[in-house]
N, C-alpha and C positions, 0 to 999 in steps of 0.2 A: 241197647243203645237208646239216648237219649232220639226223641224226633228230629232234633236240629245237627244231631251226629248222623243220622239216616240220613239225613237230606243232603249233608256235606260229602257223604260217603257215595249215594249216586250222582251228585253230578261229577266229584272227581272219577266216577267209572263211567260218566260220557266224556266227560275230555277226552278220553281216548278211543272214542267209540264216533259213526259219522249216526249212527241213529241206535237208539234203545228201543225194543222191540217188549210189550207191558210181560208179556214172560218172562224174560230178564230178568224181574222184579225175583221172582220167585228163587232162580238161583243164589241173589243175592240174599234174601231173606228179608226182605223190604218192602211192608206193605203196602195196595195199591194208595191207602189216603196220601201216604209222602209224597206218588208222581200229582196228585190233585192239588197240594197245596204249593208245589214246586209253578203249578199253571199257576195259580190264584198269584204266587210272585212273580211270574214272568220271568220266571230264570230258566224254562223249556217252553218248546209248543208241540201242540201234536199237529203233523205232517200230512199224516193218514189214520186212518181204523187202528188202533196198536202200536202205532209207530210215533217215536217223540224225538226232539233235537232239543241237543241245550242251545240256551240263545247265548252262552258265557263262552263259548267258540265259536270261531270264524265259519262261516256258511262254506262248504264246500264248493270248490271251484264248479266242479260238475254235478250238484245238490240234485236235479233231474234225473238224470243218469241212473245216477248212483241208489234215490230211492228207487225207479224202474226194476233196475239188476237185483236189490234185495227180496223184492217181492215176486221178479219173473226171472230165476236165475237163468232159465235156457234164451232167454231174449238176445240178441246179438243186434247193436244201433248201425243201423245202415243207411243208405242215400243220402237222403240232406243234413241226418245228423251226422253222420258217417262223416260228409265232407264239411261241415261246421267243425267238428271236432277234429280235424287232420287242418282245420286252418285253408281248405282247398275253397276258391270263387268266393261268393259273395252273399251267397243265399242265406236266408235267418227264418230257420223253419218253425210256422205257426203250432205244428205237433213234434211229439218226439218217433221217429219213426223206427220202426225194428222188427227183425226178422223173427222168423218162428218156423218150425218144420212142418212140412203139408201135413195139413189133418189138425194143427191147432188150433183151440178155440181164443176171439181173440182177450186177452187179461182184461180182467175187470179191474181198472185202475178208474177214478174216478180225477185224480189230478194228476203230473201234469197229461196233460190229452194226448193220446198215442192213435198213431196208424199203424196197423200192421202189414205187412206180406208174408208170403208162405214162399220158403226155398226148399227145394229138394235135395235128398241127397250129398254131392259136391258143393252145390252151390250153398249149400246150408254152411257146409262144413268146411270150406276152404277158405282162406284167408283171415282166420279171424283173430284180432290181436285182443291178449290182454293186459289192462291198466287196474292200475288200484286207485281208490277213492276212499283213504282211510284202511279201514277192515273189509272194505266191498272190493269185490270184484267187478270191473267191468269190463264186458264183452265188446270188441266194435269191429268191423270190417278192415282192414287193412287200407289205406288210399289205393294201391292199382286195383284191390278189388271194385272195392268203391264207384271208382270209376266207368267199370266192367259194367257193375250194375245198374249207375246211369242210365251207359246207352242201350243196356238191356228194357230199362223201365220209361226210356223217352218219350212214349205217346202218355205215361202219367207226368212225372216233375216236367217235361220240355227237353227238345233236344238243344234246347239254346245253354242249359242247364249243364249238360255231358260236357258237351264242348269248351264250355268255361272251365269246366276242371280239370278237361285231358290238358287246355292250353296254361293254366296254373301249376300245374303237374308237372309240366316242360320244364317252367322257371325253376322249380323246385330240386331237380335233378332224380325224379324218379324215375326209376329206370321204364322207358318204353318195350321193351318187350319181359318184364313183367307184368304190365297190363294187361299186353298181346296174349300171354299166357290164359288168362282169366277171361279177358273174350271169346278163346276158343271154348274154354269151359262155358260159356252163354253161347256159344254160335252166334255174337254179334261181329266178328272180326271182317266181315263184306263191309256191313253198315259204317266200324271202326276206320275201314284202310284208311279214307280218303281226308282224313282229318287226323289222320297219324302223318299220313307223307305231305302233308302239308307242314307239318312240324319239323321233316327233317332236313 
């Protein structure tokens, strides 16, 4: 193949892709000068270490996320991203936040900035919905979980924080006692009652 045929051959195999990953290359049989001289036009960027996006498609709604999950596939986005991405309160979190099982170390991501927490067990493993982002998978908490975990984490985000979502949650018509459910799984449901029967 001509260079300008290699060139036109990877980016039509990102159009369909939300990121190219420089090993790719090799499947393809497309050496690394093509992705160099594809930066030199500005017709991709590199993202991360390896990782490249064409700029000739639309940025992905969830572009964050979505690199997150490629590179830490056990990650599951919880609390404030959790409830950004379920659309629940008002909060617009400075990191991306997400779960990871006790004993994780936390991912060497260099952008966007991540917090982590460690869940055990259930808590790791329950509720967790998946979305797709192109060819990614993305892991996120359910909203009643979500919530659960709130006011399980309310001396970190704020209790002001739980409360704004169980009372968002209401409008929304998620069901209250699958919340309920998932506080018991935290042993928040004492802390819970009194701002659930205020709801009903």
């Amino acid at each position: 193949m001509s260079p300008e045929t290699m060139e036109e051959h990877l980016l039509e195999f990102m159009r369909h892709k939300v990121y190219l990953r420089a090993r790719d290359l090799e499947k393809l049989r497309i050496p690394r000068v093509v992705l160099s001289r594809l930066l030199e036009k500005k017709k991709i960027e590199k993202v991360a270490p390896g990782l490249y996006r064409s700029l000739l498609s639309p940025e992905p709604q969830n572009a964050d996320l979505a690199l997150i999950s490629r590179k830490v596939p056990r990650a599951v986005f919880c609390l404030l991203t959790a409830l950004e991405y379920h659309g629940l309160g008002t909060q617009v979190p400075k990191k991306i936040w997400l779960a990871m099982p006790t004993g994780s170390h936390t991912p060497r991501i260099l952008y966007p900035p991540v917090r982590m927490v460690q869940f055990s067990g259930m808590t790791y493993s329950e509720g967790i919905e998946t979305h797709r982002e192109g060819e990614i998978e993305i892991r996120v908490y359910s909203p009643e979980k979500t919530i659960a975990d709130c006011f399980r984490y309310r001396n970190v985000i704020g209790i002001d924080v739980a409360i704004e979502a169980l009372r968002d949650a209401n409008t929304k018509n998620i069901k209250m006692s699958d919340i309920w459910k998932f506080a018991k799984l935290w042993k928040v449901q004492n802390t819970m009652r009194p701002y659930l029967e205020m709801l009903q």
